[in-house]
PyMOL Python script that loads the backbone (N, CA, C, O; Angstrom):
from pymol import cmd

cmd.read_pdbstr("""\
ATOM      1  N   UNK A   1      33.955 -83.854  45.759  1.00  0.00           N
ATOM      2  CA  UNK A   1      32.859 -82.927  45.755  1.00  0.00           C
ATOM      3  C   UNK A   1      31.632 -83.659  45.229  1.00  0.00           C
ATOM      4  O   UNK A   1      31.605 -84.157  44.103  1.00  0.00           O
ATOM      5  N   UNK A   2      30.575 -83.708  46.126  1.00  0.00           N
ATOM      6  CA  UNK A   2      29.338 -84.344  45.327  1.00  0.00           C
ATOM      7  C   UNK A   2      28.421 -82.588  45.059  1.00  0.00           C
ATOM      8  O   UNK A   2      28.236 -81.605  45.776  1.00  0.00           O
ATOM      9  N   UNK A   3      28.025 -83.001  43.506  1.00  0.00           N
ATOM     10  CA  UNK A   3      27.126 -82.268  43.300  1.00  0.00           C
ATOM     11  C   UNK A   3      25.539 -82.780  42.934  1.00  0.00           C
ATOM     12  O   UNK A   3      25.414 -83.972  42.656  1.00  0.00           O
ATOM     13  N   UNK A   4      24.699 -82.182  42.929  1.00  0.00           N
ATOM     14  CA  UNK A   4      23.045 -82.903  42.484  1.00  0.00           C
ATOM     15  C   UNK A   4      23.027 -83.046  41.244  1.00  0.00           C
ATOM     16  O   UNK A   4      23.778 -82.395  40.517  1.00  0.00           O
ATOM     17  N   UNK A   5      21.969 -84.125  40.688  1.00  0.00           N
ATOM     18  CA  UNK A   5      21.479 -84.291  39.563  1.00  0.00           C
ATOM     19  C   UNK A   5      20.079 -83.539  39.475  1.00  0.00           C
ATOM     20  O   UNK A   5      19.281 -83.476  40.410  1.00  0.00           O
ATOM     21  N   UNK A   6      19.923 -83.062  38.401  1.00  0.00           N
ATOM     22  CA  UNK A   6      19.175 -81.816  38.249  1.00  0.00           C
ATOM     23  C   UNK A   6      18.038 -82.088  37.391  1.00  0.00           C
ATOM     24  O   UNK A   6      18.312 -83.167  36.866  1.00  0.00           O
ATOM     25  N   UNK A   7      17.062 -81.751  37.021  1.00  0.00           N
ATOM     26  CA  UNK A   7      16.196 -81.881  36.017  1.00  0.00           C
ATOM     27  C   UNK A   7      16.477 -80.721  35.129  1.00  0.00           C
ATOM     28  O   UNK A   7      16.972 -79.707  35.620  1.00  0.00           O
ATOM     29  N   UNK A   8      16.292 -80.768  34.280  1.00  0.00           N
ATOM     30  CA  UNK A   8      16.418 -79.801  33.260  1.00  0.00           C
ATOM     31  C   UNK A   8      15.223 -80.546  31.896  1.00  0.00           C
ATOM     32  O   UNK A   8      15.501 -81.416  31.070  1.00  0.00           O
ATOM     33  N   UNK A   9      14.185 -79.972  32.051  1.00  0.00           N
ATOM     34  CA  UNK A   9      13.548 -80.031  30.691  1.00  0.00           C
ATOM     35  C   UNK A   9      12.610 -81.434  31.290  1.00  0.00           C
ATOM     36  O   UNK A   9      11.942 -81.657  32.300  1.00  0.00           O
ATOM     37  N   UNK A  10      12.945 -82.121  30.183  1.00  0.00           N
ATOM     38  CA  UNK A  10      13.159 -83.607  29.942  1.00  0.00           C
ATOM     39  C   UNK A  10      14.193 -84.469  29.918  1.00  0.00           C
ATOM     40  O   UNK A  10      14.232 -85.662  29.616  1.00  0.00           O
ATOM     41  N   UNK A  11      15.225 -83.538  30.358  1.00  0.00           N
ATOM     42  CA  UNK A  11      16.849 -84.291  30.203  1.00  0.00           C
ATOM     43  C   UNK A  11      17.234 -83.759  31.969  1.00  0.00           C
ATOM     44  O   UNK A  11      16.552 -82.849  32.439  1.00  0.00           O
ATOM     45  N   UNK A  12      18.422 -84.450  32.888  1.00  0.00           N
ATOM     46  CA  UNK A  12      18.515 -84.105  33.498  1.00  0.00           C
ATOM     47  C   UNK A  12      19.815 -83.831  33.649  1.00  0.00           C
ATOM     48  O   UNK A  12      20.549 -84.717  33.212  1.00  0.00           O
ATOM     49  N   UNK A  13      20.557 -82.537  34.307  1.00  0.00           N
ATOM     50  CA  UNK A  13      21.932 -82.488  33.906  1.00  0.00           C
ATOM     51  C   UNK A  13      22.563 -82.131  35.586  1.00  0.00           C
ATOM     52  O   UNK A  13      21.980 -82.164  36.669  1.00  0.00           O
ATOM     53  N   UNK A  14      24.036 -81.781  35.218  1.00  0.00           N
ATOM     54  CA  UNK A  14      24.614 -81.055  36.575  1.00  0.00           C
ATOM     55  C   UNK A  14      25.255 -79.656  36.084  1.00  0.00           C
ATOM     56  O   UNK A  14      25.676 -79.100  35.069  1.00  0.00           O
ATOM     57  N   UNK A  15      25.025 -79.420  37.662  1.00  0.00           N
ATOM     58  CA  UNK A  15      25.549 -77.993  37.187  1.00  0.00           C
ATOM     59  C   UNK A  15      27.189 -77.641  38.459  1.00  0.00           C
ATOM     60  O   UNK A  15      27.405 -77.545  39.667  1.00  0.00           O
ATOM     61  N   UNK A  16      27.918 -77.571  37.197  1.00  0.00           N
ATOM     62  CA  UNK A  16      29.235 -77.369  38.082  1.00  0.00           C
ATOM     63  C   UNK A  16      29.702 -76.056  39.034  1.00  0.00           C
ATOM     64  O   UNK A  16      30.027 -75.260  38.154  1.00  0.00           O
ATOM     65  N   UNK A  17      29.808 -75.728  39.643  1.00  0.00           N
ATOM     66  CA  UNK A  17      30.769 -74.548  40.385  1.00  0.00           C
ATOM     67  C   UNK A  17      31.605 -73.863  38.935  1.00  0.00           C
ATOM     68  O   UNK A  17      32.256 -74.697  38.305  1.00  0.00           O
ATOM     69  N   UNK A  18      31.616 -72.639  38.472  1.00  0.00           N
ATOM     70  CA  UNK A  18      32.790 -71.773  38.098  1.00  0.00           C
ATOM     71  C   UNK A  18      33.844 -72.294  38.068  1.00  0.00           C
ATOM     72  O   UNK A  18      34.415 -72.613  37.024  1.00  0.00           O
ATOM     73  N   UNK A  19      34.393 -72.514  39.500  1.00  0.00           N
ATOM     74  CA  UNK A  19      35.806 -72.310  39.668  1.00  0.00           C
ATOM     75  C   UNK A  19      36.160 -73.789  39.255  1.00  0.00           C
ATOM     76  O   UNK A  19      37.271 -73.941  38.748  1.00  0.00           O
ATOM     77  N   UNK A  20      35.478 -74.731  39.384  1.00  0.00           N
ATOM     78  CA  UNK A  20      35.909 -76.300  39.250  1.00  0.00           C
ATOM     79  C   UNK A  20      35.846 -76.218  37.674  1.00  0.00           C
ATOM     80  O   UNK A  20      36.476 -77.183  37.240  1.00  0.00           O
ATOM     81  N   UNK A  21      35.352 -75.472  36.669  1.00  0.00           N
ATOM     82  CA  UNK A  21      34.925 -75.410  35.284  1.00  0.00           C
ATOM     83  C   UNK A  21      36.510 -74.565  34.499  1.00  0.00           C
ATOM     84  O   UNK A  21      37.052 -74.692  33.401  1.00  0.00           O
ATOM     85  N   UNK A  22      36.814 -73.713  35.729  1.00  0.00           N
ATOM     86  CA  UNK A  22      37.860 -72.631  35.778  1.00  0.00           C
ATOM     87  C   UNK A  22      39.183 -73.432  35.740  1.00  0.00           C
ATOM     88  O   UNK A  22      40.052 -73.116  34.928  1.00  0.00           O
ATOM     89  N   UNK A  23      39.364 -74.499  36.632  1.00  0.00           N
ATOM     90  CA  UNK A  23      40.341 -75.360  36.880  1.00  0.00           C
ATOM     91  C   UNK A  23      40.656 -76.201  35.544  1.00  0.00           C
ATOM     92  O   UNK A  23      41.824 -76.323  35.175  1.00  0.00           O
ATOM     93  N   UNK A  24      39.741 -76.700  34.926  1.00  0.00           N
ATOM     94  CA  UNK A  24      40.504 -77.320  33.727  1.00  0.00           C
ATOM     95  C   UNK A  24      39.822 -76.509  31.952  1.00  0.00           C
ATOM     96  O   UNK A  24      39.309 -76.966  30.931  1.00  0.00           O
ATOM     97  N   UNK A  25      40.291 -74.912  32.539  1.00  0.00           N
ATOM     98  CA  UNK A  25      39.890 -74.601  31.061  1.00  0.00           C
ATOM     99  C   UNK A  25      38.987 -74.834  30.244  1.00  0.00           C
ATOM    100  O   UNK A  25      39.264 -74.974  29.052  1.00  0.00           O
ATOM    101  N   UNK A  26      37.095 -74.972  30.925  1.00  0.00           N
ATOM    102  CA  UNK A  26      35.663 -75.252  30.353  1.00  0.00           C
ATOM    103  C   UNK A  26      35.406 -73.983  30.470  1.00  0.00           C
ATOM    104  O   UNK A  26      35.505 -73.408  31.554  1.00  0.00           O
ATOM    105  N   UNK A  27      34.892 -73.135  28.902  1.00  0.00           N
ATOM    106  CA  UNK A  27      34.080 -71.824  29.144  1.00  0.00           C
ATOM    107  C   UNK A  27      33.018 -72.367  28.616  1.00  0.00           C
ATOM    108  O   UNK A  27      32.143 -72.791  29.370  1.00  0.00           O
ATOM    109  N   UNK A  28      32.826 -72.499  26.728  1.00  0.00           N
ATOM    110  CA  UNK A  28      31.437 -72.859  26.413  1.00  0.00           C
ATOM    111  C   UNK A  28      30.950 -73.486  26.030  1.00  0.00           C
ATOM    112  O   UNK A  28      29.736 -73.394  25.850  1.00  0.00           O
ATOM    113  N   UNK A  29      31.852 -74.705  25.625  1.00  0.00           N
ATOM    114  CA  UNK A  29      31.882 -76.224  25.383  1.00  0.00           C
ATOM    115  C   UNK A  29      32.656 -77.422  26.315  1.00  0.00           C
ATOM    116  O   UNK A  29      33.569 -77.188  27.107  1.00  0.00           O
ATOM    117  N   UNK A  30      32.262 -78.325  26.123  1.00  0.00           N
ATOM    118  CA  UNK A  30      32.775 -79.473  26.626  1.00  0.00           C
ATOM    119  C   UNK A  30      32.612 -80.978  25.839  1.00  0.00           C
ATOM    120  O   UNK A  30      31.589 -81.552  25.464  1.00  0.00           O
ATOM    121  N   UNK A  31      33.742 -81.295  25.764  1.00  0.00           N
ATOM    122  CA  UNK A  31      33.493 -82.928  24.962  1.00  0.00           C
ATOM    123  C   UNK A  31      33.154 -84.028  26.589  1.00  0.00           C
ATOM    124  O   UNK A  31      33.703 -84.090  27.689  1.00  0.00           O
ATOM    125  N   UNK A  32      32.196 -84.607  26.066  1.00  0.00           N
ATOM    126  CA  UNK A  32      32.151 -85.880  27.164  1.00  0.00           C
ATOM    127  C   UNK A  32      31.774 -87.102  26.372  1.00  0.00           C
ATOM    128  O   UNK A  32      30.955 -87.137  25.453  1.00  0.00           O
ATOM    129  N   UNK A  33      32.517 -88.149  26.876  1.00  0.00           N
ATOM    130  CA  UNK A  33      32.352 -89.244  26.998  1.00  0.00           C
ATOM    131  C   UNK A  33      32.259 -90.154  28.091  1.00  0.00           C
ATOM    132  O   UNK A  33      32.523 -89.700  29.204  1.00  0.00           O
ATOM    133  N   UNK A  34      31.856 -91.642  27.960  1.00  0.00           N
ATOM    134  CA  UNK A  34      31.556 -92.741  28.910  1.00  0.00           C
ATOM    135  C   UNK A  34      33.198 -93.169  28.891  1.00  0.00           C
ATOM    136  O   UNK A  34      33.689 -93.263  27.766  1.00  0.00           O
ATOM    137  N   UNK A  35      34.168 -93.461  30.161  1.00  0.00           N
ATOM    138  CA  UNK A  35      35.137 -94.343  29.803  1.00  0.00           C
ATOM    139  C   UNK A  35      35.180 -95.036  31.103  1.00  0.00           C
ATOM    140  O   UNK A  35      35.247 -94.313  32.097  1.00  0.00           O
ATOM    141  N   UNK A  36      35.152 -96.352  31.271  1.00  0.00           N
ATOM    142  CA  UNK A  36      35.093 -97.359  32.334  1.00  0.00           C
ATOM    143  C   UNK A  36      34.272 -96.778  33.212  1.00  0.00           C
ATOM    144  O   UNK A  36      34.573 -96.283  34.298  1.00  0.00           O
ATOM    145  N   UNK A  37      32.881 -96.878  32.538  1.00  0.00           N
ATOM    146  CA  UNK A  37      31.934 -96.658  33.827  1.00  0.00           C
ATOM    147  C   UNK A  37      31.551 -95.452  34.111  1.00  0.00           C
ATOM    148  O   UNK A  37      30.461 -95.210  34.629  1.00  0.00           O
ATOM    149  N   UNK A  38      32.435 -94.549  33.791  1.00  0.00           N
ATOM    150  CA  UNK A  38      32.793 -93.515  34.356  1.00  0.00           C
ATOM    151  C   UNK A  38      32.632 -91.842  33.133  1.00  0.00           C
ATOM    152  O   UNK A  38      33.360 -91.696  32.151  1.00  0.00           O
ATOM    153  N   UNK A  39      31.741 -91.006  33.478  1.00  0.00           N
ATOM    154  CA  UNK A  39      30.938 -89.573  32.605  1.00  0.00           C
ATOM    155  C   UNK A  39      32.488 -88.950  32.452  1.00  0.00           C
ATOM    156  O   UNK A  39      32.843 -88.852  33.627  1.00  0.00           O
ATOM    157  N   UNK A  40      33.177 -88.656  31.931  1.00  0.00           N
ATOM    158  CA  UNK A  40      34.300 -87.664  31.697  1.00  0.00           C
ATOM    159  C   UNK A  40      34.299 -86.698  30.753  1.00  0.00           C
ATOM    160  O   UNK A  40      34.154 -86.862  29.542  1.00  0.00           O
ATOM    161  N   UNK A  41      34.493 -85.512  31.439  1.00  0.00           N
ATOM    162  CA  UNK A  41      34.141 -83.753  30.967  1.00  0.00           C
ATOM    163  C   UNK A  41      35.564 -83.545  30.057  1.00  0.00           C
ATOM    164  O   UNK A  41      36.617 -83.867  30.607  1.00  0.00           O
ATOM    165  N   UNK A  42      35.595 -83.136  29.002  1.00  0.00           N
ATOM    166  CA  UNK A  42      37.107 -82.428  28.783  1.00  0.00           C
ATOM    167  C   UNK A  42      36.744 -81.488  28.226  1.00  0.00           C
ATOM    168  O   UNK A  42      35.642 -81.476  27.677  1.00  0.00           O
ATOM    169  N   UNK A  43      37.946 -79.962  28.208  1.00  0.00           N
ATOM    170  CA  UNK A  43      37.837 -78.953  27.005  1.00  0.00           C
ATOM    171  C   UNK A  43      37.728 -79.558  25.777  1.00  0.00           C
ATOM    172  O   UNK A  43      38.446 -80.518  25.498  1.00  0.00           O
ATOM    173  N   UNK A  44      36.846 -79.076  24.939  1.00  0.00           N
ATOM    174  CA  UNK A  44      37.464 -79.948  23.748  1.00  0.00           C
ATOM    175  C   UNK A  44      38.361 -79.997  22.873  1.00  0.00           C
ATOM    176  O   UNK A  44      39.061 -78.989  22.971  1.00  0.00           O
ATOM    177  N   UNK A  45      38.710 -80.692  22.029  1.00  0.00           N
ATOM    178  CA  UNK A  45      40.281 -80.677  21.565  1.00  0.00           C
ATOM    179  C   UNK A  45      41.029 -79.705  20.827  1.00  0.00           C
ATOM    180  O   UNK A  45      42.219 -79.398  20.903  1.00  0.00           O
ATOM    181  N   UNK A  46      40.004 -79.231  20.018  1.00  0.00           N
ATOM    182  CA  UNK A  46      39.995 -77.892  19.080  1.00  0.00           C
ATOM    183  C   UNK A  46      38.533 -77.067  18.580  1.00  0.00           C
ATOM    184  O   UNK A  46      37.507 -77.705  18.344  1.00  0.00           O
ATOM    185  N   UNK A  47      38.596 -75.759  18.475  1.00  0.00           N
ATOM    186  CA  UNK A  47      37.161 -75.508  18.251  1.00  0.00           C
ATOM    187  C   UNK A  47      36.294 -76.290  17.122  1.00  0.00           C
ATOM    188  O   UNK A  47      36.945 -76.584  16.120  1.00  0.00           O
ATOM    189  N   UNK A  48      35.093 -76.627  17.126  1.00  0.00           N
ATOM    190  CA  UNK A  48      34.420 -76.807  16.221  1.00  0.00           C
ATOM    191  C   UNK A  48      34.499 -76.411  14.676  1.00  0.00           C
ATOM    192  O   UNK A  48      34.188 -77.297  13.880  1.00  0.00           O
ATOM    193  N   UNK A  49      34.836 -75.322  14.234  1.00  0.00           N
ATOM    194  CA  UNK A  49      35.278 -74.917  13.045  1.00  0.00           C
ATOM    195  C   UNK A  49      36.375 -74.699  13.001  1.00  0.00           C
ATOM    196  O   UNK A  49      36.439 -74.303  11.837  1.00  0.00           O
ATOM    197  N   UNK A  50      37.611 -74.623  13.467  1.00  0.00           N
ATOM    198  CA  UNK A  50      38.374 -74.495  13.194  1.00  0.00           C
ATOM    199  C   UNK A  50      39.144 -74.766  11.947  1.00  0.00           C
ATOM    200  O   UNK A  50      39.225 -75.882  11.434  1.00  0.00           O
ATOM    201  N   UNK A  51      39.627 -73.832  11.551  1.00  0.00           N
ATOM    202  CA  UNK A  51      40.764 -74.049  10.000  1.00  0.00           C
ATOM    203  C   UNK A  51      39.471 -73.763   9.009  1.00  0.00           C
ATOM    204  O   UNK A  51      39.553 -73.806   7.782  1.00  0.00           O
ATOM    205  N   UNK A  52      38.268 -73.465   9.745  1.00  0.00           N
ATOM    206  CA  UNK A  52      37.089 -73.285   8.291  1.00  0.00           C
ATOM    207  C   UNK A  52      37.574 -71.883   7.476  1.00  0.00           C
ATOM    208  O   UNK A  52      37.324 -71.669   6.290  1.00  0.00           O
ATOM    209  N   UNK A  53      38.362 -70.929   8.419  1.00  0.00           N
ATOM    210  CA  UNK A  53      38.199 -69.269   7.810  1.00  0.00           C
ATOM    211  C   UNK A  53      39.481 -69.563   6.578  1.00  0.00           C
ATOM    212  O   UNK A  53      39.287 -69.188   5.422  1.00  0.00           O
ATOM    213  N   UNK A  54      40.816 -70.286   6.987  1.00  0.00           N
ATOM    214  CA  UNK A  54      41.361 -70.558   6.563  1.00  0.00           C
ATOM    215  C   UNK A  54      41.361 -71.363   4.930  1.00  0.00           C
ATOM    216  O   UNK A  54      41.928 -71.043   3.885  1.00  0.00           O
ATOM    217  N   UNK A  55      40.562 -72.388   5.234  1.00  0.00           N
ATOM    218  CA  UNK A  55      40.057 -73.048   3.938  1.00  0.00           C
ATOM    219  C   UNK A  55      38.847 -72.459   3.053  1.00  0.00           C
ATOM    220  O   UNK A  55      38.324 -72.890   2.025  1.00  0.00           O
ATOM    221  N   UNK A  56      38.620 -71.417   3.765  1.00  0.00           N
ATOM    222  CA  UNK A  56      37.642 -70.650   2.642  1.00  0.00           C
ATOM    223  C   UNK A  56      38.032 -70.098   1.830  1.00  0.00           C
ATOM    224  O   UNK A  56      37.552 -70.162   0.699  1.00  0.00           O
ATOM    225  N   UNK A  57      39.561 -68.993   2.323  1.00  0.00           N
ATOM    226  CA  UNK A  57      40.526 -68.296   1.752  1.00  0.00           C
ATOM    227  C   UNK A  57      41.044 -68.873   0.608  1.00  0.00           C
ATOM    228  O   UNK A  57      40.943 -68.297  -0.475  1.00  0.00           O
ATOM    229  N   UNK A  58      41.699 -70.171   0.750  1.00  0.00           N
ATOM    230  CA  UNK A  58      42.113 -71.078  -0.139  1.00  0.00           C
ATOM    231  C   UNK A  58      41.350 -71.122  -1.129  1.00  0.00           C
ATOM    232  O   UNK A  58      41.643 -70.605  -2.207  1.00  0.00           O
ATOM    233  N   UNK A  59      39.802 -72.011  -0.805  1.00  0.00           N
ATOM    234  CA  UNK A  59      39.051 -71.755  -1.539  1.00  0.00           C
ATOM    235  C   UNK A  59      38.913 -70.759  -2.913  1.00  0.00           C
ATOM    236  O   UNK A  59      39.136 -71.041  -4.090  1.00  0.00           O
ATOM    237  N   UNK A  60      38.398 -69.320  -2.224  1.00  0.00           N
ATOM    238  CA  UNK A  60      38.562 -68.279  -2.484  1.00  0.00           C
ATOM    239  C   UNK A  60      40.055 -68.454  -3.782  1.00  0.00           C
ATOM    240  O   UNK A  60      39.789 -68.755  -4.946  1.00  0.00           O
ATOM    241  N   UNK A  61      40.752 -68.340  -3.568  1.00  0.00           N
ATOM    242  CA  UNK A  61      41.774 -68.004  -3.778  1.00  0.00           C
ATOM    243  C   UNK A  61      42.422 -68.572  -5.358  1.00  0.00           C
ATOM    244  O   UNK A  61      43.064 -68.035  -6.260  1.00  0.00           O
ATOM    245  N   UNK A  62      41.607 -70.560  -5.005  1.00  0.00           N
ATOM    246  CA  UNK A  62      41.429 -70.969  -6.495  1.00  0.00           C
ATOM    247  C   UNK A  62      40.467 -70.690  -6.992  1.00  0.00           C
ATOM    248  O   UNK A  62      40.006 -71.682  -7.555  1.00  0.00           O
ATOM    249  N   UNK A  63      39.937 -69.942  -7.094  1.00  0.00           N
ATOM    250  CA  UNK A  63      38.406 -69.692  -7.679  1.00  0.00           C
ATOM    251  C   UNK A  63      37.316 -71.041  -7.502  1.00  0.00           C
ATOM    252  O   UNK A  63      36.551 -71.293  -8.433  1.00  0.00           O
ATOM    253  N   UNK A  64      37.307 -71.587  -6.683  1.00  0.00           N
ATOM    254  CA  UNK A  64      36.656 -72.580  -6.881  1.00  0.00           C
ATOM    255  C   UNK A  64      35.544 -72.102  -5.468  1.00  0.00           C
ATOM    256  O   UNK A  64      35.328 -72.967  -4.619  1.00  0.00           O
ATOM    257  N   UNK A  65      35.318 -71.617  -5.413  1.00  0.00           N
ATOM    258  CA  UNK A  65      34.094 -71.138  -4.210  1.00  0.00           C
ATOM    259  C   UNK A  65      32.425 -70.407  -4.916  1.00  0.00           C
ATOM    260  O   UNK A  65      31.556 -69.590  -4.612  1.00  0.00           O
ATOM    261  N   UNK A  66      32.735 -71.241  -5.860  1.00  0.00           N
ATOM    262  CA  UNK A  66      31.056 -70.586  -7.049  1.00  0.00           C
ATOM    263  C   UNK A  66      30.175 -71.320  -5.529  1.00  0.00           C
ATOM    264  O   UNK A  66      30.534 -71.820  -4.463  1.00  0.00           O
ATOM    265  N   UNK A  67      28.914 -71.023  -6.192  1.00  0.00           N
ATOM    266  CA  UNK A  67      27.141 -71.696  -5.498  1.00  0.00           C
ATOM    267  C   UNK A  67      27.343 -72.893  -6.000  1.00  0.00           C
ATOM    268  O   UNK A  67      27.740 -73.038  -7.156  1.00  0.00           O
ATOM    269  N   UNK A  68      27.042 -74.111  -5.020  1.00  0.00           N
ATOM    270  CA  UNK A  68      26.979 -75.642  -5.347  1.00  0.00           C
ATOM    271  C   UNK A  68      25.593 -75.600  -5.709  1.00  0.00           C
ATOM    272  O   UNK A  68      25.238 -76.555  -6.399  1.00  0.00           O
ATOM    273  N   UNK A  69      24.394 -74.444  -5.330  1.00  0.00           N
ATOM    274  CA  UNK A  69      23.274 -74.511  -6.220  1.00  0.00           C
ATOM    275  C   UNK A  69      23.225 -73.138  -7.177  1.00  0.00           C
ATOM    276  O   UNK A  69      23.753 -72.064  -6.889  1.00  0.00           O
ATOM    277  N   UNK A  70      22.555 -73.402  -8.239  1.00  0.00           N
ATOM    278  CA  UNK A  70      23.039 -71.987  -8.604  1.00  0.00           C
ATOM    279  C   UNK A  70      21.931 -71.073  -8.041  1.00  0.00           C
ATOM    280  O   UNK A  70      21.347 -71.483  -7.038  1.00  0.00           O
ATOM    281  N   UNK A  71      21.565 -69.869  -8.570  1.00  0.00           N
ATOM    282  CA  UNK A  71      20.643 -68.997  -8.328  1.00  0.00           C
ATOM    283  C   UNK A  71      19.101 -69.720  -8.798  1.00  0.00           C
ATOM    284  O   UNK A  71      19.144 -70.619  -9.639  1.00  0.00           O
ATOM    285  N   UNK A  72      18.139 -69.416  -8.390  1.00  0.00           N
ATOM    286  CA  UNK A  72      17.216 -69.579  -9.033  1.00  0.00           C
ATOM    287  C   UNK A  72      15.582 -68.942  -8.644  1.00  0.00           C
ATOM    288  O   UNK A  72      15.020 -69.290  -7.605  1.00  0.00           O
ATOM    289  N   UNK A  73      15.276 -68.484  -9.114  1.00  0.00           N
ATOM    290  CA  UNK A  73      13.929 -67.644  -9.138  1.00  0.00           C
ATOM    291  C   UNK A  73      12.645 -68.035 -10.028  1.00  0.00           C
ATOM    292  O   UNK A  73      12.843 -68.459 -11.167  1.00  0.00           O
ATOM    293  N   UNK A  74      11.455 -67.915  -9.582  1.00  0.00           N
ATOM    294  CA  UNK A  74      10.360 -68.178 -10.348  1.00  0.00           C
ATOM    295  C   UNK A  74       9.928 -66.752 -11.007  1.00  0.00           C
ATOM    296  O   UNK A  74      10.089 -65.613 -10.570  1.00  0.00           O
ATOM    297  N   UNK A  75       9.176 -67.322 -12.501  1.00  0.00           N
ATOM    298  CA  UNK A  75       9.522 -66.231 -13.187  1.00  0.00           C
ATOM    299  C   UNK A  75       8.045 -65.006 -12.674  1.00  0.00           C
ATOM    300  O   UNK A  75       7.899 -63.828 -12.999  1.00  0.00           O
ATOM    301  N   UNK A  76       7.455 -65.596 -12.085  1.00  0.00           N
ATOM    302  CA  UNK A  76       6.147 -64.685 -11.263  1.00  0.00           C
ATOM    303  C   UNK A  76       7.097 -63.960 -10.077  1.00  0.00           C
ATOM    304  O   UNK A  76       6.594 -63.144  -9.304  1.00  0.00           O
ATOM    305  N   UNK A  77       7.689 -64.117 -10.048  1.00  0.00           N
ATOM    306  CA  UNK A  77       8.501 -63.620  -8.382  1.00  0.00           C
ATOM    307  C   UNK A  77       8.528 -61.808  -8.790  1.00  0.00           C
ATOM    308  O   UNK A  77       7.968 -61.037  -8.011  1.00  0.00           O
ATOM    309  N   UNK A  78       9.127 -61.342  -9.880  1.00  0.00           N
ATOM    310  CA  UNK A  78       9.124 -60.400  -9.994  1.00  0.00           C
ATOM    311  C   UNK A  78       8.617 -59.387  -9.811  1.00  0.00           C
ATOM    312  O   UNK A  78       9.050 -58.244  -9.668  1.00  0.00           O
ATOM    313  N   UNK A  79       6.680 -60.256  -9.821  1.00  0.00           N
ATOM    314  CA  UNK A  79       5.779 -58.860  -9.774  1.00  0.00           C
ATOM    315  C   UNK A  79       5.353 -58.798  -8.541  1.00  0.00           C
ATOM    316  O   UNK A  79       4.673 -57.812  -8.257  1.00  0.00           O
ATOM    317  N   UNK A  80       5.643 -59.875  -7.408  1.00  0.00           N
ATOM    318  CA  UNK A  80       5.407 -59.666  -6.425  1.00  0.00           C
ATOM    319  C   UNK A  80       6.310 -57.905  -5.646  1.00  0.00           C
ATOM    320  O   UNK A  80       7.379 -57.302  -5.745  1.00  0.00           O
ATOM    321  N   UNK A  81       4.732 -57.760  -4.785  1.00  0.00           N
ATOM    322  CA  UNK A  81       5.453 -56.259  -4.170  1.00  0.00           C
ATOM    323  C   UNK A  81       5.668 -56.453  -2.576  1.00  0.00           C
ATOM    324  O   UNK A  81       4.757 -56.319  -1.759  1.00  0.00           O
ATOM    325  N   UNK A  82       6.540 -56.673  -2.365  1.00  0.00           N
ATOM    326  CA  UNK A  82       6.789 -56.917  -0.685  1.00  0.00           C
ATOM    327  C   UNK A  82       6.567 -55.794   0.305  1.00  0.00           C
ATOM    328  O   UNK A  82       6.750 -55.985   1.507  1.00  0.00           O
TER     329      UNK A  82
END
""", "prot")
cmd.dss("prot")
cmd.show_as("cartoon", "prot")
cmd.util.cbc("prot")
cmd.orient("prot")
């Protein structure tokens, strides 16, 4: 299947068919790399955050999930009226 190279922006991209996107499991990401020459599309391997909800819990759980900054306010802030 040849498809066009496209302009997009300042970058120029392609735009695949559905069903060819459908065929190897691409909805809203894709990992690509260069390998011999050659642009290769994959699902990617695992989501982007993954195991984050999980390790928050943990977190959570030893108490260790305080503010890495703490709070902080200027002491004029108060009288401001929004």
């Amino acid at each position: 299947m040849r498809i066009s190279i496209r302009r997009i922006g300042n970058s120029k991209g392609l735009i695949f068919p559905t069903s060819l996107l459908a065929q190897v499991g691409l909805k809203d990401e894709a990992e690509v790399t260069v390998e011999d020459g050659a642009i290769v599309v994959r699902a990617p391997a695992q989501p982007v955050r993954s195991g984050w909800a999980e390790a928050s819990k943990s977190l959570a759980a030893a108490g260790d999930d305080g503010l890495v900054m703490p709070d902080f306010v200027n002491a004029e802030d108060e009288a401001i009226k929004w």
